[in-house]
OpenMM code with the backbone's topology and positions (N, CA, C; nanometers):
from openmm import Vec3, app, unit

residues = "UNK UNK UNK UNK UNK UNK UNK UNK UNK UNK UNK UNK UNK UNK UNK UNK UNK UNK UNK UNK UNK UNK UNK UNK UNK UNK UNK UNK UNK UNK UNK UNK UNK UNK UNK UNK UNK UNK UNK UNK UNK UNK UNK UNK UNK UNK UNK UNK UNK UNK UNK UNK UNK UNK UNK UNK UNK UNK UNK UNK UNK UNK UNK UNK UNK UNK".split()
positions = [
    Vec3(10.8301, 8.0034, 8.3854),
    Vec3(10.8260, 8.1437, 8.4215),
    Vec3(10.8423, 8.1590, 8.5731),
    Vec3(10.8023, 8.0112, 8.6422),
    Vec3(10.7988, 8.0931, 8.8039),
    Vec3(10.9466, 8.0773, 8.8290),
    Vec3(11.0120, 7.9605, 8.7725),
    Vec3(11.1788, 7.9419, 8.8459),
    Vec3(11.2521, 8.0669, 8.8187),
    Vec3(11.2181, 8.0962, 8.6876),
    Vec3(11.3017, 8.2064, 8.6605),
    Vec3(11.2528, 8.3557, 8.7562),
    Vec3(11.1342, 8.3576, 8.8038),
    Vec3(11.0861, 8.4501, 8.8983),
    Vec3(11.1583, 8.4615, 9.0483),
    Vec3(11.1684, 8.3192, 9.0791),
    Vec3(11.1869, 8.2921, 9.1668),
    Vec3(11.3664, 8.2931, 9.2324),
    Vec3(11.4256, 8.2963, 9.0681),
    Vec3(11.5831, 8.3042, 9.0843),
    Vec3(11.6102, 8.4050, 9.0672),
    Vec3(11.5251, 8.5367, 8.9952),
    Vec3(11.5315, 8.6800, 8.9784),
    Vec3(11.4752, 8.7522, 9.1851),
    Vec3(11.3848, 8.6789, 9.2143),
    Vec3(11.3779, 8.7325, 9.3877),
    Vec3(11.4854, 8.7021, 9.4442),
    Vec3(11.5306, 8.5870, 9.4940),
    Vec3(11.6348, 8.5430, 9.5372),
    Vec3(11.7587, 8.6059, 9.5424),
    Vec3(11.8066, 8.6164, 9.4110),
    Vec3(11.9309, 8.7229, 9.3294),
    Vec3(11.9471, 8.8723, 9.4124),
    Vec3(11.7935, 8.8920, 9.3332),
    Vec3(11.7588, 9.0752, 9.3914),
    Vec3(11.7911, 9.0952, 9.4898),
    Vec3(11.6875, 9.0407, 9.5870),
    Vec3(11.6923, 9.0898, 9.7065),
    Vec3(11.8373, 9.0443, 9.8318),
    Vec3(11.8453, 8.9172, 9.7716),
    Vec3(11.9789, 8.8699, 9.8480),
    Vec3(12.1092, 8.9912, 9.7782),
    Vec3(12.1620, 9.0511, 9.6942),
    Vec3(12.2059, 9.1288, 9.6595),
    Vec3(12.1868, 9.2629, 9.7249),
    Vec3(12.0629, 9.2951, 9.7742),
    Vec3(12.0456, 9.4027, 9.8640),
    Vec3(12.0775, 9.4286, 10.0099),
    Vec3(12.0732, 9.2835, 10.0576),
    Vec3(12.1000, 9.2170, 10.1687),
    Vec3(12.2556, 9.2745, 10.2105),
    Vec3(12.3152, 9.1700, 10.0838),
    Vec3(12.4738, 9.1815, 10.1290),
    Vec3(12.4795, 9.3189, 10.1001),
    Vec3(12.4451, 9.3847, 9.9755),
    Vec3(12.4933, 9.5231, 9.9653),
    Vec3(12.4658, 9.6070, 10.0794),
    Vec3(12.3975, 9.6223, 10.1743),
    Vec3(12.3381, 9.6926, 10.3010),
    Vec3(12.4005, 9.6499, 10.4225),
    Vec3(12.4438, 9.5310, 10.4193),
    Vec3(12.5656, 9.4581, 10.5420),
    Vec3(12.6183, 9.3878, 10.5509),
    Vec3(12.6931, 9.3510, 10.4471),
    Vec3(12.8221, 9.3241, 10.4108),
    Vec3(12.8902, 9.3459, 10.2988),
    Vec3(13.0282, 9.3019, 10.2883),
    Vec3(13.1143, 9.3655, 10.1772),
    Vec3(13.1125, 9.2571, 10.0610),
    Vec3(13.0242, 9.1691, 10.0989),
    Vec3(13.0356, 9.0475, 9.9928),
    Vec3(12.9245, 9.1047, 9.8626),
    Vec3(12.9566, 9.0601, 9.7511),
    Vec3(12.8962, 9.0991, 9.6589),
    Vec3(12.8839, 8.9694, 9.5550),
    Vec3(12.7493, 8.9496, 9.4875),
    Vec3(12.7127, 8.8364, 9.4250),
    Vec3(12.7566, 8.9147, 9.2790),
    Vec3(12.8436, 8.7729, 9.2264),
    Vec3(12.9194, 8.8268, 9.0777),
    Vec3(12.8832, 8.8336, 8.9908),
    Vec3(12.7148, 8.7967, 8.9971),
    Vec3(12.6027, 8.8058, 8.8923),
    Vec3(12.6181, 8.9903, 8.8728),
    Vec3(12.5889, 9.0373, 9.0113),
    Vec3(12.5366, 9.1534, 8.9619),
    Vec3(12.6518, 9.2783, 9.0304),
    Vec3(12.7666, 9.1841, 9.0095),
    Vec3(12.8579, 9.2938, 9.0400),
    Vec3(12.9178, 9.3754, 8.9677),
    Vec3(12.8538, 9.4251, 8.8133),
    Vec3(12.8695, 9.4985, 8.7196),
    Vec3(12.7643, 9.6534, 8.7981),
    Vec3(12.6494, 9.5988, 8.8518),
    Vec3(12.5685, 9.7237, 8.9353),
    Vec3(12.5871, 9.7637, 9.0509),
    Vec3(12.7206, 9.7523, 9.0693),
    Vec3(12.7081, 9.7883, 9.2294),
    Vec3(12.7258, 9.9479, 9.2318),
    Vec3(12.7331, 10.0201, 9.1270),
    Vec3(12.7149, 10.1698, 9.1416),
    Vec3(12.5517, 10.1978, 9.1458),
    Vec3(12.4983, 10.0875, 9.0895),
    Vec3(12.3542, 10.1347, 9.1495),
    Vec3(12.2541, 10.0695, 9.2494),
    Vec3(12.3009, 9.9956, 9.3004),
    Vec3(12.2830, 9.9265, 9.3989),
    Vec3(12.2128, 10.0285, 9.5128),
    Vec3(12.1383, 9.9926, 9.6071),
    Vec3(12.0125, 9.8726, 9.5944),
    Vec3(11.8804, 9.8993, 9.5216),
    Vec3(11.8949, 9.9661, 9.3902),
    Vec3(11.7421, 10.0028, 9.2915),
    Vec3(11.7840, 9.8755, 9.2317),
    Vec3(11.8915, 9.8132, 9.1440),
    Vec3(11.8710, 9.7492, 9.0690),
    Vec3(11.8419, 9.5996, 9.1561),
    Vec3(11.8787, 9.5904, 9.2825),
    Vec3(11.8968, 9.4585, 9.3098),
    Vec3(11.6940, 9.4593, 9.3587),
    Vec3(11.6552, 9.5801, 9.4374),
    Vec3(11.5190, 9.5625, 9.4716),
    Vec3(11.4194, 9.5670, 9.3005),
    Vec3(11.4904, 9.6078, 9.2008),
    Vec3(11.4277, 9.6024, 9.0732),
    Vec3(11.4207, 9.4392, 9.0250),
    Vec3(11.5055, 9.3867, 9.0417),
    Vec3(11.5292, 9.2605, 9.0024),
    Vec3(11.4401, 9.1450, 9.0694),
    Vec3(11.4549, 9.1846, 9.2074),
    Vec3(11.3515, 9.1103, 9.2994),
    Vec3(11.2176, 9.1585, 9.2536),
    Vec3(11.1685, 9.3115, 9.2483),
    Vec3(11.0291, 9.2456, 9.2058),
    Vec3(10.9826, 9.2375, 9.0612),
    Vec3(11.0699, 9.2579, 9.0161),
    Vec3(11.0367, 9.1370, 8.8405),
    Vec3(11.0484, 9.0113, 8.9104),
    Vec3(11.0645, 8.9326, 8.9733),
    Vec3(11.1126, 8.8012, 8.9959),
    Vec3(10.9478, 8.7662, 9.0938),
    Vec3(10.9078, 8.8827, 9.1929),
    Vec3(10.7930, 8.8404, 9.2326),
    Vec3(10.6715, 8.8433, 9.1206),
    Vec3(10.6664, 8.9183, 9.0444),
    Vec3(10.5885, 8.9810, 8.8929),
    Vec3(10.5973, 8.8170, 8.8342),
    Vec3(10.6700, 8.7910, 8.8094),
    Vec3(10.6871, 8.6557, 8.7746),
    Vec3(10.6327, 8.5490, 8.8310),
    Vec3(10.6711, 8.5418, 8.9274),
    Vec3(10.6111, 8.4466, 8.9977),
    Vec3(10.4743, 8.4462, 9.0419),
    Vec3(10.4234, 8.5791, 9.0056),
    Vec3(10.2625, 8.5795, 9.0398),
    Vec3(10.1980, 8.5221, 8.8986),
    Vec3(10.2761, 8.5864, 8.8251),
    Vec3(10.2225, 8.5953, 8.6587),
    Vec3(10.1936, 8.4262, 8.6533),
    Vec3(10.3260, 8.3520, 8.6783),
    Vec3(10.3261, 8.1923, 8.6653),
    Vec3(10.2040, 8.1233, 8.7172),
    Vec3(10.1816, 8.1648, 8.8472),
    Vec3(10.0554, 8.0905, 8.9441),
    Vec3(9.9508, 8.1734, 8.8574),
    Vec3(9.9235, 8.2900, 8.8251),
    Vec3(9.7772, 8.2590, 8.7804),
    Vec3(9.7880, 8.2156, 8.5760),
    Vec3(9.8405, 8.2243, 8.5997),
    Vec3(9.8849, 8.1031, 8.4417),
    Vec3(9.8487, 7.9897, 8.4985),
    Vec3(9.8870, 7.9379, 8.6162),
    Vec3(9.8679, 7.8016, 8.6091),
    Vec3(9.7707, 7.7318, 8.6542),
    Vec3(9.6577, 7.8992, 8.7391),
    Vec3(9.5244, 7.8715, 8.7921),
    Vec3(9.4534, 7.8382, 8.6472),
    Vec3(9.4408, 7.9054, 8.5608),
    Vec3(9.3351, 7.9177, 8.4548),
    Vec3(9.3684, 7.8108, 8.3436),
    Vec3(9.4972, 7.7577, 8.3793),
    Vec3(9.4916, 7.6400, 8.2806),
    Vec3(9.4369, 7.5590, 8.3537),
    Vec3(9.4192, 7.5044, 8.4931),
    Vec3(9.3548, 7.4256, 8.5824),
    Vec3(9.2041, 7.4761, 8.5465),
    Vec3(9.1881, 7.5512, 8.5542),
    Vec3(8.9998, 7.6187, 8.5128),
    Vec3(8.9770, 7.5491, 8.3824),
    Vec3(9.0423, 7.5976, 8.2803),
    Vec3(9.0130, 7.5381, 8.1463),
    Vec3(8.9979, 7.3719, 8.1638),
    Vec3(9.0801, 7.3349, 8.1403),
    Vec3(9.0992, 7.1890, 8.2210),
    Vec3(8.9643, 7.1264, 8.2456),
    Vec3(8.8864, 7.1644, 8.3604),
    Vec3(8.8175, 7.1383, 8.4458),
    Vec3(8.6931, 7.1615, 8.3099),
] * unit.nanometer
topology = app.Topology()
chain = topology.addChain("A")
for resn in residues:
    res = topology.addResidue(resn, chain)
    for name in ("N", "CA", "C"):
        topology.addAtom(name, app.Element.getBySymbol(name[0]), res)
């Protein structure tokens, strides 16, 4: 769950990046570039959502554990 969090931030927000200053566009999400930058800052924070979700998943299996 976190890689995939972590490749959904990455994506997002680097997509917002270029969309805001420059003309380059990532071909993942170049089907949204009419809605660009909600979907690319949407994408990034599902990807942080994720990546939080993962770490405390992976606190409480360490608790149990213990």
């Amino acid at each position: 769950m976190t890689r995939i969090g972590v490749f959904l931030a990455i994506v997002g927000f680097l997509s917002v990046i270029l969309f805001q200053f420059t003309d380059y566009r990532i071909r993942l999400l170049a089907w949204a570039d009419d809605y660009q930058p909600g979907i690319g800052l949407g994408a990034g924070a599902l990807g942080v959502v994720l990546i939080v979700a993962g770490v405390m998943a992976g606190k409480k299996k360490a608790a149990a554990a213990e």
